[in-house]
C-alpha positions in Angstrom: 2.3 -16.7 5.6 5.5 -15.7 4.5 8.2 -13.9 6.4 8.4 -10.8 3.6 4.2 -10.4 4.6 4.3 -11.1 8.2 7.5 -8.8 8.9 5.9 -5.7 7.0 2.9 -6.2 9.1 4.2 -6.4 12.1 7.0 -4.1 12.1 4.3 -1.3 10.3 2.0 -1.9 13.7 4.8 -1.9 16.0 6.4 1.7 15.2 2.8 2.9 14.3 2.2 2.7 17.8 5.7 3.8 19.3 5.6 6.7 17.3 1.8 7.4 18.1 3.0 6.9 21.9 5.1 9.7 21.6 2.1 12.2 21.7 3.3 14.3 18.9 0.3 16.7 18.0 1.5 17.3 14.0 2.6 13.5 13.9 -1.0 12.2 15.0 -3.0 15.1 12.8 -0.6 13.6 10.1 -1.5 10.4 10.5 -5.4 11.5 10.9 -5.4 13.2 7.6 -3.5 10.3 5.6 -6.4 7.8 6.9 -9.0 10.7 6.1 -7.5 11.0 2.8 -8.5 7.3 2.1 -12.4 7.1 3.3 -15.2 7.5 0.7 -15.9 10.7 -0.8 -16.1 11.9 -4.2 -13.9 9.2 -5.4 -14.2 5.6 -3.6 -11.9 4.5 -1.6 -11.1 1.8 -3.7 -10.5 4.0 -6.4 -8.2 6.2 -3.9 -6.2 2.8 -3.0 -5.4 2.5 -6.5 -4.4 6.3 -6.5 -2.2 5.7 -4.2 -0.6 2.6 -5.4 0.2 4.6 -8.6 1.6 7.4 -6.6 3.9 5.0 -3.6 5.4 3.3 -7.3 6.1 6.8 -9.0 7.4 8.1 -5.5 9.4 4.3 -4.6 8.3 3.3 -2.0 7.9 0.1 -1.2 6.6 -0.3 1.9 3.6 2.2 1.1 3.2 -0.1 -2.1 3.0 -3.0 -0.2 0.4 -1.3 2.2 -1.8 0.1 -1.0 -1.5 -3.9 -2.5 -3.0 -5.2 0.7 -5.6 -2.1 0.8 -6.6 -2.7 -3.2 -7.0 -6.3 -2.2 -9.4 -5.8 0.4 -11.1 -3.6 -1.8 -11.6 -6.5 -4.4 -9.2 -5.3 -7.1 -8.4 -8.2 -9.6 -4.9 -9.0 -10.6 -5.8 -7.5 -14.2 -6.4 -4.2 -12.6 -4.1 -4.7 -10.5 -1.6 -4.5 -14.1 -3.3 -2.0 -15.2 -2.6 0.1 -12.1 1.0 -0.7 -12.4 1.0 0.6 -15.9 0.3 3.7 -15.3 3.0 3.7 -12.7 5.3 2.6 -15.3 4.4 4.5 -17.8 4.2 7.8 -15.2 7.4 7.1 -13.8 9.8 5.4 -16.1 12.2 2.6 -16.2 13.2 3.1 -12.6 9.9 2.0 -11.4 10.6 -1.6 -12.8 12.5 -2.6 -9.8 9.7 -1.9 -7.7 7.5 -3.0 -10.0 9.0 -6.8 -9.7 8.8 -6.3 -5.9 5.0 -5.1 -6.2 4.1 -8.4 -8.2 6.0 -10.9 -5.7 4.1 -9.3 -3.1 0.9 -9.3 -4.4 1.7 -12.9 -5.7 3.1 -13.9 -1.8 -0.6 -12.6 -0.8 -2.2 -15.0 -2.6 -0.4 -17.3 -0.4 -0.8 -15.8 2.8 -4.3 -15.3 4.7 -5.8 -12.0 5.2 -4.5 -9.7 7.5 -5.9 -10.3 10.7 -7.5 -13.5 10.2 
């Protein structure tokens, strides 16, 4: 697996669970309504992954793209959609997306690589 993948993991689980351990009542309702936001409804939540990978490009942020990429994976979408998606980012947010859109295909390409997250 490669470092870029395994360090995003494991620093994302790590201060998931300090912070949770902090017993913050708004942090923790927070957290609770972003993994709501993401379970079936009137949309799939495939189709709310690749929502949110649009939105993390046009917002920047790449360690919420790299979560959305390994959640649009696991939701079986193909590397076509998978340019489609980015797109639509592009196209949404500009040229300033292209930097992130370079870092979104290496990692997307580095998980081809890599096994599944917790395998």
């Amino acid at each position: 697996m490669t470092d870029r993948i395994e360090e995003f993991r494991s620093f994302r689980e790590r201060m998931n669970k300090r912070i949770l351990s902090a017993d913050n009542r708004a942090i923790k309702r927070f957290f609770g309504v972003d993994t709501l936001t993401y379970e079936e409804g009137a949309l799939t939540a495939r189709e709310k992954e690749m929502l949110g990978l649009v939105a993390s490009m046009v917002l920047r942020c790449d360690d919420c793209i790299s979560y959305h990429i390994e959640q649009c994976r696991k939701e079986g979408v193909t590397e076509a959609q998978f340019f489609d998606i980015f797109s639509v980012a592009l196209t949404v947010g500009g040229s300033i997306v292209i930097p992130h859109l370079r870092r979104a295909v290496d990692y997307l390409d580095r998980l081809g690589e890599a096994p599944p997250a917790g395998a």
